[in-house]
C-alpha positions as CSV (number, residue, x, y, z in Angstrom):
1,X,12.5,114.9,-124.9
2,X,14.2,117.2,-122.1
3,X,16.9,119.2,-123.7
4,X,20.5,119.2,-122.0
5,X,21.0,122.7,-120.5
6,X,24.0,124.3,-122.6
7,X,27.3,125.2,-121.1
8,X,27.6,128.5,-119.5
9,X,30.6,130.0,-120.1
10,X,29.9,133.3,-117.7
11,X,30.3,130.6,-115.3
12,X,34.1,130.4,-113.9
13,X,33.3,126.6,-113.1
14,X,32.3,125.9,-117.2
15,X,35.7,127.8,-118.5
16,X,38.1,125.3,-118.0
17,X,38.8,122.2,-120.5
18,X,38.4,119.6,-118.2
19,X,34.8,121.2,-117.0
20,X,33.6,121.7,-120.5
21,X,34.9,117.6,-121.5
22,X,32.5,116.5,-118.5
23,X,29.8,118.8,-119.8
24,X,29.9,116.7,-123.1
25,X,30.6,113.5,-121.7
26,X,27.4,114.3,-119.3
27,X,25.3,114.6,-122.7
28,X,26.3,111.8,-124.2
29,X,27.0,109.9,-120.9
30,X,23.8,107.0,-122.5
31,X,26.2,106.4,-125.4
32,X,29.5,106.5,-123.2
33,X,28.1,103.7,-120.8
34,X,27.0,101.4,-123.3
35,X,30.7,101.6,-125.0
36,X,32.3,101.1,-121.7
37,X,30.2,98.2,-120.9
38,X,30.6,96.5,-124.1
39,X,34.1,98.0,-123.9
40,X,34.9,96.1,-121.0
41,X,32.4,92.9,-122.0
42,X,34.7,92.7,-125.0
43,X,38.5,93.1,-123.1
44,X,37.3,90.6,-120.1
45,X,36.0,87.8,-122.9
46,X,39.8,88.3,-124.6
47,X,41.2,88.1,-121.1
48,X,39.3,84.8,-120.7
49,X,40.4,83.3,-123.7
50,X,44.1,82.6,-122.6
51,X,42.9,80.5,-119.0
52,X,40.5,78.7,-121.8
53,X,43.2,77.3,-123.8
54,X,45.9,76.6,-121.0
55,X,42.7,75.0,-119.0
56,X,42.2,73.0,-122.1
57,X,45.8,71.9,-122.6
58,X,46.1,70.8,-119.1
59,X,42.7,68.9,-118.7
60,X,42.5,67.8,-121.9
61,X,45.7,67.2,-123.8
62,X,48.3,66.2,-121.0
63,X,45.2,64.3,-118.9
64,X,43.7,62.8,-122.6
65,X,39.8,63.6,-121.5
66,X,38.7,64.1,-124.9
67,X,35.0,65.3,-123.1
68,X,37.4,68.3,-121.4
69,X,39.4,69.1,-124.6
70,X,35.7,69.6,-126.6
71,X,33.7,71.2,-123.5
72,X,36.9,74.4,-122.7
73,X,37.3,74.3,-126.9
74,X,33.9,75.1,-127.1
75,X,34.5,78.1,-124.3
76,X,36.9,79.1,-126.6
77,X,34.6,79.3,-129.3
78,X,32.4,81.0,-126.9
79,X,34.4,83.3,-126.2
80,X,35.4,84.1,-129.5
81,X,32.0,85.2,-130.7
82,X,31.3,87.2,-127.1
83,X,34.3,89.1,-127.8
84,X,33.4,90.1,-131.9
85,X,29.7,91.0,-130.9
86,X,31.1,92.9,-128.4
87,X,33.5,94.5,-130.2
88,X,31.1,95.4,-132.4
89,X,29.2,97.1,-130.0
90,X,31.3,98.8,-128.6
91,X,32.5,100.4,-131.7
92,X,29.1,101.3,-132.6
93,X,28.7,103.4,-129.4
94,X,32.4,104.9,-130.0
95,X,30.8,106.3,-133.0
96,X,27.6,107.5,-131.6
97,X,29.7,109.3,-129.3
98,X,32.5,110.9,-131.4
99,X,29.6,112.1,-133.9
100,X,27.4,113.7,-130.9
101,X,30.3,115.5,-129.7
102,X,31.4,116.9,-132.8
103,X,27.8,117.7,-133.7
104,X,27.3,119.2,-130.4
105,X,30.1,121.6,-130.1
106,X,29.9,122.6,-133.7
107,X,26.4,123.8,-132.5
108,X,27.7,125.5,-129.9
109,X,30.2,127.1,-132.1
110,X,27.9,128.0,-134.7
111,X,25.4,129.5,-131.8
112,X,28.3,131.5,-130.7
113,X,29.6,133.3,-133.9
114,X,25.6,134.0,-134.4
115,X,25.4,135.6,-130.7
116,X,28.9,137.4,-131.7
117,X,28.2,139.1,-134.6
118,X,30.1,142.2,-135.1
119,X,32.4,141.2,-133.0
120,X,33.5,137.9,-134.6
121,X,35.8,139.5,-137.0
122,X,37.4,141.7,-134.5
123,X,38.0,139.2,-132.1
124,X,38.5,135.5,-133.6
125,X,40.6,135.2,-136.8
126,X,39.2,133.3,-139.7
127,X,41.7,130.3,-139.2
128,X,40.7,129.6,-135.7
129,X,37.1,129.0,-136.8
130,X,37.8,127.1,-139.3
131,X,40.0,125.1,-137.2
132,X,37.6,125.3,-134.3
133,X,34.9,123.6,-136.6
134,X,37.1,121.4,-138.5
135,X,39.7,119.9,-136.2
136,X,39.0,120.6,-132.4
137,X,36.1,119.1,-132.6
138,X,37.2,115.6,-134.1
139,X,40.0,115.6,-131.7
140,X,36.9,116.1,-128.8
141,X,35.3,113.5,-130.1
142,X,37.9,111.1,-129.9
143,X,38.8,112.0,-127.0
144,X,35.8,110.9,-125.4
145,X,35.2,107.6,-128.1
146,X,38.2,106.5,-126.4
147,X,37.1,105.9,-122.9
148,X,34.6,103.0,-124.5
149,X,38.3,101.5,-125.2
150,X,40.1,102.9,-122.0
151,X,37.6,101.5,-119.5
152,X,37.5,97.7,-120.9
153,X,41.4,97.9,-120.9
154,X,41.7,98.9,-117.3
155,X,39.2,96.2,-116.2
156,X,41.1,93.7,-118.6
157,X,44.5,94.7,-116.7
158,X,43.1,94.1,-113.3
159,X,41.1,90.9,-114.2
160,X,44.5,89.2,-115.2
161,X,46.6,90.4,-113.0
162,X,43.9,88.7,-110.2
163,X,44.2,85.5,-112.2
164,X,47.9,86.0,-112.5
165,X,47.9,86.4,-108.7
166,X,46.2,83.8,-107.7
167,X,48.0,81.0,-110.0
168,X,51.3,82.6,-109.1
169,X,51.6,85.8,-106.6
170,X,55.3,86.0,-108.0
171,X,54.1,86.5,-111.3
172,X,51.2,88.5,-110.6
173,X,53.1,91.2,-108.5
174,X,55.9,91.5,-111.6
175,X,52.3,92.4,-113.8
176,X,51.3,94.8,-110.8
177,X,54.4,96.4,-110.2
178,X,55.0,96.7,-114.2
179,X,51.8,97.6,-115.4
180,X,52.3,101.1,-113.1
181,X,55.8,101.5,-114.3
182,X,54.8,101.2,-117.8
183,X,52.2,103.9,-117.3
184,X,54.3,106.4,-115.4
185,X,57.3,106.2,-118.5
186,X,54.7,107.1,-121.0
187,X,53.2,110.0,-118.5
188,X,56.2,111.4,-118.9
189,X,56.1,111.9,-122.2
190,X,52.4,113.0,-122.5
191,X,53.6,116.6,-120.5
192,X,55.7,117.6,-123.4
193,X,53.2,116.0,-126.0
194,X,50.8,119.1,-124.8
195,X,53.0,121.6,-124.7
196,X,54.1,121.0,-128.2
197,X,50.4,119.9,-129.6
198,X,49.4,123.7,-128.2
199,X,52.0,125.6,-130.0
200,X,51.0,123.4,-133.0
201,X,47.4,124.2,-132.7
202,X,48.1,127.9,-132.3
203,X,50.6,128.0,-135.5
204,X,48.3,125.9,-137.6
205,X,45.3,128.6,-137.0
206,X,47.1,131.4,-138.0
207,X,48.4,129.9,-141.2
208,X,45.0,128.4,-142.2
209,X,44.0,132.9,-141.4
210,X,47.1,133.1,-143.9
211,X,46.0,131.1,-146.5
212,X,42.1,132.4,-146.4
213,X,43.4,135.9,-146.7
214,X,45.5,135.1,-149.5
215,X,42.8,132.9,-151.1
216,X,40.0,135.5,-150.7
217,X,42.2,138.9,-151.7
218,X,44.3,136.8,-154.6
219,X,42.1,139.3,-157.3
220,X,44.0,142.3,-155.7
221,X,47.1,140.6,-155.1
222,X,47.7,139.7,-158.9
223,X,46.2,143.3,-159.6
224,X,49.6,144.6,-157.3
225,X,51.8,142.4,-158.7
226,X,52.1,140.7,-155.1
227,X,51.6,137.2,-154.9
228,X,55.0,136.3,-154.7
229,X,55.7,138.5,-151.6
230,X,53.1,136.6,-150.1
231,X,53.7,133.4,-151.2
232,X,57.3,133.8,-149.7
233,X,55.3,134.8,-146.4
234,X,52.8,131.7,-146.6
235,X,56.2,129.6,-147.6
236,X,58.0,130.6,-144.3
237,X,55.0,130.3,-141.9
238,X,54.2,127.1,-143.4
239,X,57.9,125.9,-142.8
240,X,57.4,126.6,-139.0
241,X,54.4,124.8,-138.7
242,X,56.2,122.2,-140.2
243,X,58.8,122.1,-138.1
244,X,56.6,122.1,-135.1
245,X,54.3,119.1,-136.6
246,X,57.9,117.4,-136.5
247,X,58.6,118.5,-133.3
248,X,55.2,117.1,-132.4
249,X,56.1,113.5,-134.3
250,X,59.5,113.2,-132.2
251,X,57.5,113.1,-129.2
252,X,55.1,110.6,-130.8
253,X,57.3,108.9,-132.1
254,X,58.7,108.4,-128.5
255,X,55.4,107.7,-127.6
256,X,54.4,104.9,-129.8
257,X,57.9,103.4,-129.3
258,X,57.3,103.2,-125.7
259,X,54.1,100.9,-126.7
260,X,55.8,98.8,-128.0
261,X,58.8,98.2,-126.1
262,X,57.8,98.1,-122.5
263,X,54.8,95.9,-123.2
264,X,57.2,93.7,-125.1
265,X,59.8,93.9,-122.1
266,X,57.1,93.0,-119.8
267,X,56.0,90.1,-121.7
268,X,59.7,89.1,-121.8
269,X,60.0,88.9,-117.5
270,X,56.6,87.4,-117.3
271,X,57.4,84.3,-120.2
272,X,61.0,83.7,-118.5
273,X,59.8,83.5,-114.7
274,X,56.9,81.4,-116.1
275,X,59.6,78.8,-118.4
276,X,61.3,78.9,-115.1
277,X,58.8,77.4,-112.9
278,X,57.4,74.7,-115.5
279,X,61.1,73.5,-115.6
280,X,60.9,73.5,-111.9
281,X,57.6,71.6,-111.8
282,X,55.5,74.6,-110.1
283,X,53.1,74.6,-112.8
284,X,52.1,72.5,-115.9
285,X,52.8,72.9,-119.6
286,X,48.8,74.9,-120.0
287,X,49.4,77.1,-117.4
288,X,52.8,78.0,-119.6
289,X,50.6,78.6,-122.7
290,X,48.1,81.2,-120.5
291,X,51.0,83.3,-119.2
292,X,52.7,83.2,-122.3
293,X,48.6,84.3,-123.2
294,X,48.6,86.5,-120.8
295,X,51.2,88.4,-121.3
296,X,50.9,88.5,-125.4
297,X,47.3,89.9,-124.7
298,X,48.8,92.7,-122.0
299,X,50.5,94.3,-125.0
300,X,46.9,95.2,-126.8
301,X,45.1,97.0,-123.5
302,X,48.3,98.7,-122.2
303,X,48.8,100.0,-125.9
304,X,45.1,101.3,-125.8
305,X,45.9,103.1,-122.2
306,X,48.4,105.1,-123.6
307,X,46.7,105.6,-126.9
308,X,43.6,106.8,-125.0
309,X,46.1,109.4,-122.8
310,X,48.0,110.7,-126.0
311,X,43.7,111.2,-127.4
312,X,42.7,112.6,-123.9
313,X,45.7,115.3,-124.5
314,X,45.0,116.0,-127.8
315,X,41.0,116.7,-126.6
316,X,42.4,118.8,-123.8
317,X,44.0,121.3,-125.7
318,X,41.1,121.2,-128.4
319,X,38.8,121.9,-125.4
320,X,40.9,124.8,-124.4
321,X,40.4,126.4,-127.8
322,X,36.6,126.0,-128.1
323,X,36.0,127.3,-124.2
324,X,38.2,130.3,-124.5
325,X,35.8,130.4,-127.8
326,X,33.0,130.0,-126.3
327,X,33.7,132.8,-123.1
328,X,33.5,135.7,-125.6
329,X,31.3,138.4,-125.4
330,X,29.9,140.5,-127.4
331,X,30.9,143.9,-127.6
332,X,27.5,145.2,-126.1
333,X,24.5,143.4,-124.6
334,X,21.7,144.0,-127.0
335,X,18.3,145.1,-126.0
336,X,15.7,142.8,-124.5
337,X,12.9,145.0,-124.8
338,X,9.6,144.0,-126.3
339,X,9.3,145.4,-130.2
340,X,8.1,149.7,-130.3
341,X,4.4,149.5,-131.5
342,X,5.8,151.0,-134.7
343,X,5.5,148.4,-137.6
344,X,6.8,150.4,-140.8
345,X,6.8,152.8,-143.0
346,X,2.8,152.8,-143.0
347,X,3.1,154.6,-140.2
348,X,5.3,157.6,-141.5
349,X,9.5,157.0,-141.3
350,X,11.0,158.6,-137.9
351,X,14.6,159.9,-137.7
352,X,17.6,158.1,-137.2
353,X,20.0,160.2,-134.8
354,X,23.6,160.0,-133.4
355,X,23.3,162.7,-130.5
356,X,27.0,161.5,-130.0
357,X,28.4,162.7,-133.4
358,X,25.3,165.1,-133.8
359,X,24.3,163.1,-137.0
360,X,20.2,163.4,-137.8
361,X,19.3,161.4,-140.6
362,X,15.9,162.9,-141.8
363,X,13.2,160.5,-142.4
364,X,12.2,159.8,-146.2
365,X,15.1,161.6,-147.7
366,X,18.3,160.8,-149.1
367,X,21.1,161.9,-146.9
368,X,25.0,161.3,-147.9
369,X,27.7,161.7,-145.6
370,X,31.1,162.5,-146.3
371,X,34.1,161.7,-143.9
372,X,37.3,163.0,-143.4
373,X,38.6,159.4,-142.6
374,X,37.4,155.8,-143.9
375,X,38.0,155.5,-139.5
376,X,35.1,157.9,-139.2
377,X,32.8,156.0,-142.2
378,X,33.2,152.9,-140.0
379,X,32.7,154.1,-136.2
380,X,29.2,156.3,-137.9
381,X,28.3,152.8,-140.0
382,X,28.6,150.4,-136.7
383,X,26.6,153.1,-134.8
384,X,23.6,153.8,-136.9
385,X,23.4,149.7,-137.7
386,X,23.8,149.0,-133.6
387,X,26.8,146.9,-134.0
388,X,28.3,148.9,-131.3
389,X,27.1,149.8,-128.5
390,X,25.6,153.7,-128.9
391,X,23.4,156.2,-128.0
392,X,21.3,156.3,-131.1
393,X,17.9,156.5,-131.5
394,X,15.1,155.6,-134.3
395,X,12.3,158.0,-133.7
396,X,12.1,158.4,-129.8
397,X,13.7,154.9,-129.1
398,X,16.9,154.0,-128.1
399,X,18.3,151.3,-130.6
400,X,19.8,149.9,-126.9
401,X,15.9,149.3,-126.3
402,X,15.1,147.4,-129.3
403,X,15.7,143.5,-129.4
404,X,18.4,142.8,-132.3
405,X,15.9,141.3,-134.2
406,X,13.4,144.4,-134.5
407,X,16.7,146.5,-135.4
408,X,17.8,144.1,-138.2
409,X,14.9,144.3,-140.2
410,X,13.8,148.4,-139.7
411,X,17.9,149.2,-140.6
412,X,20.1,147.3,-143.1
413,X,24.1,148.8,-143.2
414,X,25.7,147.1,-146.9
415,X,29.0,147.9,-147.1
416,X,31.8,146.4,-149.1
417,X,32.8,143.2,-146.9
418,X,29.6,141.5,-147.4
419,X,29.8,138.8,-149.2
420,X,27.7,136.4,-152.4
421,X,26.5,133.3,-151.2
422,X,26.9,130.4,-153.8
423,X,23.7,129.7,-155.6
424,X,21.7,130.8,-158.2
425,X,22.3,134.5,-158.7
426,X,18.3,135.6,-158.7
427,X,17.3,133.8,-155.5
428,X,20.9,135.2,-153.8
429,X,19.1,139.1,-155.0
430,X,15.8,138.6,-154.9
431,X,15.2,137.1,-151.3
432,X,11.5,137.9,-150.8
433,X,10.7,140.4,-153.5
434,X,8.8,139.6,-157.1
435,X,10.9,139.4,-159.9
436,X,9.2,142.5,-161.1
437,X,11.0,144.2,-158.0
438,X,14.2,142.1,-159.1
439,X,14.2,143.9,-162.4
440,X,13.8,147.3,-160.9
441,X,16.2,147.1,-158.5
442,X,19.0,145.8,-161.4
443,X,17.7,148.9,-163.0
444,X,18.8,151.1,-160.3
445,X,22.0,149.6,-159.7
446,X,23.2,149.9,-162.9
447,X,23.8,145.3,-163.1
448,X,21.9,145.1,-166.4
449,X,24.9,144.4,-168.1
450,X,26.0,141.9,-166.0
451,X,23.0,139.5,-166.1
452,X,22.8,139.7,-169.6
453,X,26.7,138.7,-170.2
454,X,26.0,135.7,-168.1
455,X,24.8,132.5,-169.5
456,X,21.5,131.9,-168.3
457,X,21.4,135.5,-167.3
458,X,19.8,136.0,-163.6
459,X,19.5,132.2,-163.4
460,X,23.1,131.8,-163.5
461,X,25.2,130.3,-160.6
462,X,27.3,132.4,-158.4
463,X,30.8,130.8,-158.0
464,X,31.5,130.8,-153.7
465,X,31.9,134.2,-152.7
466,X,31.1,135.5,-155.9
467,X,34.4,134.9,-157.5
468,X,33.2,134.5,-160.6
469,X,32.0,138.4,-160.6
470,X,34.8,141.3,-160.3
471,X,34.7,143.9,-157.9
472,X,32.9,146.4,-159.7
473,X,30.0,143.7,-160.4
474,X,30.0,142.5,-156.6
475,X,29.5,145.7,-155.8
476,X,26.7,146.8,-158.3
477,X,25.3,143.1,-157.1
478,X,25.5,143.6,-153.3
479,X,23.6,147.1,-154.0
480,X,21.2,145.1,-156.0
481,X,20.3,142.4,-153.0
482,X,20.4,145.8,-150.0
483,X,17.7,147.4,-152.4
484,X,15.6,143.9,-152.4
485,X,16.0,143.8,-149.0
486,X,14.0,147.3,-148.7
487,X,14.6,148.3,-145.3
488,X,12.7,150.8,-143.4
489,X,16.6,152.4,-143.1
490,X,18.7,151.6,-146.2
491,X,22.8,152.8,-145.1
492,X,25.3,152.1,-147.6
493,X,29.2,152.6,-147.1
494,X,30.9,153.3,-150.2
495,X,28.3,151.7,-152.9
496,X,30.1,152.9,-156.0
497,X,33.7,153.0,-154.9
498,X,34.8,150.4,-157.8
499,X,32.9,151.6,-160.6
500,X,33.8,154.6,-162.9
501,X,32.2,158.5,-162.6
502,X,29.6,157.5,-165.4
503,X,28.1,154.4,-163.8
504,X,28.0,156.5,-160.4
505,X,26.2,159.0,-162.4
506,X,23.4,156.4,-163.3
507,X,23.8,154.2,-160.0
508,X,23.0,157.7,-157.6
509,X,20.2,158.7,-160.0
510,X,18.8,155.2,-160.2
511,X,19.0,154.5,-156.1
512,X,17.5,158.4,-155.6
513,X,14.4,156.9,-157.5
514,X,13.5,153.7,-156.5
515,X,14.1,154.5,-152.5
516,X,11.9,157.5,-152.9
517,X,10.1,158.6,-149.9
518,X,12.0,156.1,-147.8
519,X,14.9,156.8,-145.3
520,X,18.6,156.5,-147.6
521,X,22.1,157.0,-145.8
522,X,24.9,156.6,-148.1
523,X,28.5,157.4,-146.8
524,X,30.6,158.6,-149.8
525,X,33.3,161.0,-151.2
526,X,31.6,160.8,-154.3
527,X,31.4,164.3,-155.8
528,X,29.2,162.4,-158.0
529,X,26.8,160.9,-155.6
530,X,27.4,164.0,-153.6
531,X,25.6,166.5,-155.7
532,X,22.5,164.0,-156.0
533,X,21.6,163.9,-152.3
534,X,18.7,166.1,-150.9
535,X,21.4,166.9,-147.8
536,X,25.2,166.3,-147.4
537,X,26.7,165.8,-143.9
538,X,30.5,166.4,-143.5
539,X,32.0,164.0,-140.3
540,X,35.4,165.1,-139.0
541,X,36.7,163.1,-136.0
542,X,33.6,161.3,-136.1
543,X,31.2,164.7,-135.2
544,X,29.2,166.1,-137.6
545,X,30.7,169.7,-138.4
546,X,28.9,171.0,-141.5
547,X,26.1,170.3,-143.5
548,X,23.7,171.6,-146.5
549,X,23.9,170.9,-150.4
550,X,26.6,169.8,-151.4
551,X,27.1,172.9,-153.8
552,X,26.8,174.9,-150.5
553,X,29.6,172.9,-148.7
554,X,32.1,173.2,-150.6
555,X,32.4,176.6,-149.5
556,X,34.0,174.8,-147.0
557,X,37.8,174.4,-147.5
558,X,37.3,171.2,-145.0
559,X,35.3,169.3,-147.2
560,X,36.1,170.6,-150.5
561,X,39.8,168.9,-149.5
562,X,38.3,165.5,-149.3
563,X,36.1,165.7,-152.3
564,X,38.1,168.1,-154.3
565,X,40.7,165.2,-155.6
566,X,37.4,163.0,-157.3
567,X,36.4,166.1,-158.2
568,X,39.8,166.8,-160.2
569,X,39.9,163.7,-161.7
């Protein structure tokens, strides 16, 4: 099967909404024809159905020709059961395309963050993805379900106003000249619709941001005492999304009133000319009955027309969203180079340097680094792990050179934002390792006591994102799960920064000894950790100004300051 090319949105011609709606209706443009033509299969057979019964009235009521009365009853019938299979059909391919559109775009989406990275975070807040792959792309789907509705409606429309025309060309140009009229009032209201749909959308994203920060930080805001601060935040933002949702309803409101009420106005003009001539003998009592049909069955595809404008809108602004998604770039093209021949640590470690911030991390030891500035732990951290774009190098190679791939499994940066995956808690730590490995590595983190207070100890289930655990155990656990993961590089940023001096004591000693002989970078303030490195590195201003034991540095009034107050306590 050929596989539809993907969107490019480097490409000024795939930015725009409308470009990136014809993108997905081209992918699923089998499943869009089939609901149009069933669409419009199913609207024409309805259409019918009025000329059927006024035909049978005339020809077989009024004229008594019981043989004329059964044959257009029995079109009637016909009709009947074109129209439900085709309904039904239609419906079904609605569905197939509103379920291939989300699907698609939540690829895409998913794709994206992947090919991000880094940069999601600092980019895209965490309520517009979540609204990205919750809402926008039901609201695309739609969008494009409707035109299986929308087409057999504008065929419907134009089919009766032909038959309207060619009983009566008074009536027919009322339907012609209304239909237009009808369409332009609710235009008018679709313009402001959008506006306030956007300003929605926007206001809804950065509450749902709201809410996941409060949800995900609610540990340290009962620890501060200040939930209710932000619960009186998340009350007022949530008040002004309400009032825009009800700004949003007025003009719907408007909008679903005008469905009713011109279709209804229309049917009025159309039964009242048609009364009108039967009294004057220009047409017979059937002919009546298919106006009057006529002009009831108007209401249903002119309510659809406007329906499917108010879902095109909607899917415009939702496609707006995902492309201005979907044009982001990451902060730094990664390398496409072919993998270094070096496969491991069989082959003897090889340095990891910064020339920018002179930082050499000697192979097979364990450094620490201590920084004036968490702002300095950070820029090193996203250096050294090549989530930035830098000059570093492993060995003689430019991290620039490698592919991303090659760099993610030779260096591994834990720090304290990564998260526990729901599951069971020894195949979240263990990943690839033996259990024997498992129990070492719990050794060296100091998370004994935390598997054996659980239940079914390591077989235990970790609540979604490790709430269940507090911060000191998420930390000793993440440590746990970057020391399975045995990198050829192992870089962790502040590993014991919620745990007391004692359990540093045993957590250094513990990660000293099982990463023996292999490459260890640990950025901490930690007199604690500190003292058990085989070199300490102090960073000011993100350059590396002295180095040694740490006994040696502090000598050193610059880094005895920023250890001096653990130190202290």
């Amino acid at each position: 099967m050929r596989r539809f090319p993907d969107p490019d949105p480097g490409n000024p011609d795939h930015r725009s909404p409308i470009s990136y709606l014809l993108w997905l209706a081209a992918y699923q443009r089998n499943a869009i024809f089939l609901g149009a033509l069933y669409g419009i299969v199913h609207m024409l057979a309805q259409a019918l159905v009025p000329a059927a019964v006024g035909t049978a009235i005339d020809a077989g009521i009024i004229a008594r020709d019981q043989r004329a009365l059964l044959w257009w009853g029995g079109a009637v019938v016909a009709l009947g059961t074109i129209q439900a299979a085709a309904g039904i059909l239609r419906d079904r391919a609605a569905l197939t395309t509103r379920l291939g559109v989300a699907y698609r775009t939540a690829q895409l989406i998913a794709r994206q963050a992947a090919r991000l990275g880094a940069t999601l975070p600092k980019r895209v807040a965490k309520g517009e993805i979540v609204n990205a792959g919750v809402a926008d792309i039901g609201r695309l789907g739609e969008a494009l379900a409707e035109t299986a509705r929308g087409s057999g409606s504008i065929v419907a429309i134009a089919v009766v106003a032909a038959i309207l025309l060619h009983t009566s060309w008074q009536l027919g140009l009322v339907v012609l000249l209304g239909v237009p009229l009808m369409v332009g009032t609710v235009s008018l209201l679709i313009r402001p619709l959008h506006r306030r749909q956007q300003r929605l959308r926007e206001q809804q994203a950065e509450l749902t941001g709201r809410a996941v920060d409060i949800v995900s930080g609610l540990r340290v805001l009962r620890g501060i005492g200040g939930e209710d601060v932000f619960a009186d935040r998340y009350r007022a933002d949530s008040q002004r999304v309400r009032a825009a949702g009800v700004a949003v309803a007025r003009v719907e409101a408007l909008l679903e009133g005008a469905k009713v009420l011109l279709p209804g106005l229309l049917t009025t003009v159309v039964v009242w000319l048609g009364a009108h001539y039967v009294a004057s003998g220009r047409m017979g009592p059937g002919q009546l009955v298919a106006f009057y049909g006529y002009a009831v069955f108007l209401v249903d595809p002119l309510r659809r027309l406007t329906t499917a404008a108010g879902r095109l809108t909607q899917g415009h602004v939702a496609a707006r969203r995902i492309t201005a998604f979907l044009a982001l770039r990451p902060e730094f093209a990664p390398g496409a180079a072919a993998p270094a021949p070096y496969e491991g640590p069989c082959e003897g470690p090889v340095p990891l340097a910064d020339p920018d911030s002179g930082l050499i991390v000697a192979p097979g030891r364990f450094t620490a680094v201590a920084c004036a500035s968490p702002t300095d732990t950070a820029t090193l951290a996203a250096r050294l792990g090549r989530y930035t774009d830098s000059t570093v190098t492993l060995g003689d190679t430019p991290l620039g050179d490698l592919p991303p791939d090659e760099i993610r499994r030779r260096i591994l940066v834990a720090d304290n934002d990564d998260r526990l995956f729901a599951g069971p808690l020894r195949e979240e730590l263990r990943g690839r390792g033996s259990d024997a490995e498992l129990e070492r590595a719990v050794d060296a983190a100091c998370a004994r006591d935390i598997a054996e207070a659980l239940p079914d100890g390591l077989d235990d289930l970790v609540a979604e994102s490790g709430r269940n655990f507090s911060g000191g155990q998420q930390q000793r656990l993440r440590l746990v799960r970057a020391l399975m993961a045995d990198p050829e590089v192992l870089i962790l940023v502040e590993p014991t920064s919620a745990v007391d001096a004692h359990t540093e004591a045993r957590i250094a000693r513990g990660v000293s000894d099982l990463r023996a002989g292999r490459t260890t970078l640990v950025f901490t303030t930690s007199p604690v950790v500190l003292d058990r490195a085989d070199h300490v590195v102090y960073v000011q201003s993100a350059k590396a100004v002295a180095q040694g034991s740490h006994g040696d540095l502090l000598t050193d009034v610059r880094y005895r300051s920023v250890v001096a107050r653990e130190e202290s306590a």
